[in-house]
C-alpha positions in Angstrom: 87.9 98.9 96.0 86.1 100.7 99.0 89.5 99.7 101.2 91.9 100.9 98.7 89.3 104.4 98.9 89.3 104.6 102.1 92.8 105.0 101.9 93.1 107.5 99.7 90.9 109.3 101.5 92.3 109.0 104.8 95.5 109.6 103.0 94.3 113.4 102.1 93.0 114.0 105.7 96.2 113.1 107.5 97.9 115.5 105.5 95.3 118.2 106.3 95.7 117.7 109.7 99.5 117.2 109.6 99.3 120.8 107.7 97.7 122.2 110.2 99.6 120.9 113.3 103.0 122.4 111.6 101.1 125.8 110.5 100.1 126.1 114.4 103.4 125.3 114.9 102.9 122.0 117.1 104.7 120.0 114.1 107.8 120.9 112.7 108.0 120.0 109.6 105.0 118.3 106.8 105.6 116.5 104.0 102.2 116.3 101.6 101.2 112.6 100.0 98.7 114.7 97.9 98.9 113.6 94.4 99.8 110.1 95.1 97.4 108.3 96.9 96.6 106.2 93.7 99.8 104.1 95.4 96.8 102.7 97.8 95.6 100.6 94.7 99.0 98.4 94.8 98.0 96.8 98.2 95.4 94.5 96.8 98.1 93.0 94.9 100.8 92.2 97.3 100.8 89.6 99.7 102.4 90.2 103.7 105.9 88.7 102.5 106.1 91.3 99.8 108.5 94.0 101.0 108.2 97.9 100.4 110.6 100.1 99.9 108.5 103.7 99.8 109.1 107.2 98.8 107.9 109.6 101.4 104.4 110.7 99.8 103.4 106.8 99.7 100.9 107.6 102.5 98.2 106.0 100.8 100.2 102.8 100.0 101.3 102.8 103.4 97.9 102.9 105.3 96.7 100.3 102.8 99.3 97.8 104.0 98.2 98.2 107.3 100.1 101.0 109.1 98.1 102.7 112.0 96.8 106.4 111.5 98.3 107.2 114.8 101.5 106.2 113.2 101.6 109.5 111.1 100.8 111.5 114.2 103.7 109.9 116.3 105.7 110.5 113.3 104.8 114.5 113.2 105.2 115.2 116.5 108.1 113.1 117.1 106.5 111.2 119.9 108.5 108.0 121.6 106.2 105.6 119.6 106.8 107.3 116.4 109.1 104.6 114.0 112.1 106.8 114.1 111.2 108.3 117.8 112.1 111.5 115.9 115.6 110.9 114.3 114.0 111.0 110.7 112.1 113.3 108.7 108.3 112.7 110.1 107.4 111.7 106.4 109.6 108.4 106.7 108.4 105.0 108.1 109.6 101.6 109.2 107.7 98.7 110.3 109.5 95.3 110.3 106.3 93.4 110.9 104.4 95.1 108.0 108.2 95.1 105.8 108.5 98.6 105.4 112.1 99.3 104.9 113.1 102.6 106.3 112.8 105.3 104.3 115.6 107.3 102.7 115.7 111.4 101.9 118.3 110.6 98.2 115.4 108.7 96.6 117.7 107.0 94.1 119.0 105.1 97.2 115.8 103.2 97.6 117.3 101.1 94.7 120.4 99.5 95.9 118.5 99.0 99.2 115.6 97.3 98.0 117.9 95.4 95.2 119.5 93.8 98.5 116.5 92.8 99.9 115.0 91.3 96.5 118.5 89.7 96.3 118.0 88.4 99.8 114.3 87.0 99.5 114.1 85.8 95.9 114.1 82.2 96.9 111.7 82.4 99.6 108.1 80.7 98.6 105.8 82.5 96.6 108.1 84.7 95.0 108.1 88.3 97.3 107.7 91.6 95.6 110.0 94.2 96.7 108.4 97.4 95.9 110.7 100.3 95.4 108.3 103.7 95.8 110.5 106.1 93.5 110.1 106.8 89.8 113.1 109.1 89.1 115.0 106.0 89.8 112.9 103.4 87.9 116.5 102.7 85.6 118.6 102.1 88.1 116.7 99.6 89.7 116.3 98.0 86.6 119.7 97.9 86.0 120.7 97.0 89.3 117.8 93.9 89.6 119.5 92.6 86.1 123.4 92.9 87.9 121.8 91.1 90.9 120.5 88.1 88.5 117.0 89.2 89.8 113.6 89.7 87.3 112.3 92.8 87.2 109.2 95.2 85.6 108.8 98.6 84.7 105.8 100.5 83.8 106.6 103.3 81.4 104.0 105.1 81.9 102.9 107.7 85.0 100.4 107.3 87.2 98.8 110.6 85.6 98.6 108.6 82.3 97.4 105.6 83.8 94.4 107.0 85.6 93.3 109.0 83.1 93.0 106.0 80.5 89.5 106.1 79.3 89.0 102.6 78.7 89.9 101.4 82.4 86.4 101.6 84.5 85.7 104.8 86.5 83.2 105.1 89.1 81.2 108.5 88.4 78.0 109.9 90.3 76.5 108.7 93.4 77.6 104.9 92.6 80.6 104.0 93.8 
């Protein structure tokens, strides 16, 4: 749990950074992940052969699955090492190795995207999630998954509703 906090955390501090590189005007443009680092705690769940197909405030989900902090930075200030070397809003990542799939500005178009992967890695060993970051389009990749003869699972719920379950464990006080 301290990884998938340390996350979070770091999560909240790139964007206070990122904020104040565009406000001094040495970023163009910010896109906050505040609100949804609680994506960090998917991570301890997937494996490396899992894919992810991320919305653009997944910052906590990404750093979780291994994606340098310098990678935000690169990304911000469009730097030559950045994943899109600036050709892409500095919110969206790729990284083959980790299997990120780029990310997309129409969020409903993370679903046909990731459908093709899931389609084209549902018979490799030990069954590879393909994780598509993007709520508003939960539907269609339901829909889409079922078309494609793939399995697929939807939580109903937010992750508002989830976290603030009183019966799941909460760490309170000075113990973490």
């Amino acid at each position: 749990l301290l990884a998938v906090y340390r996350a979070m955390f770091t999560a909240r501090e790139i964007d206070r950074v990122e904020q104040g590189l565009t406000t001094r005007g040495a970023a163009f443009f910010h896109i906050s992940g505040a609100g949804h680092e609680a994506t960090a705690s998917l991570a301890v769940h997937l494996t490396p052969h899992d894919w992810l197909h991320c919305h653009y405030r997944d910052k906590a989900l990404l750093l979780a699955r291994g994606l340098p902090i310098q990678a935000f930075f690169d990304n911000v200030l469009c730097k030559h090492n950045g994943s899109s070397r600036g050709r892409q809003m500095s919110a969206f990542f790729s990284d083959p190795q980790l299997h990120i799939l780029s990310m997309v500005t129409p969020t409903a178009n993370n679903a046909l995207q990731a459908v093709g992967v899931a389609a084209a890695v549902k018979e490799r060993a030990g069954e590879p999630i393909v994780y598509c970051g993007s709520g508003v389009n939960a539907c269609h990749d339901l829909l889409a998954l079922h078309l494609a003869g793939l399995r697929g699972t939807l939580y109903a719920g937010s992750w508002s509703e989830w976290s603030s379950d009183s019966a799941l464990p909460a760490a309170t006080g000075n113990e973490p």
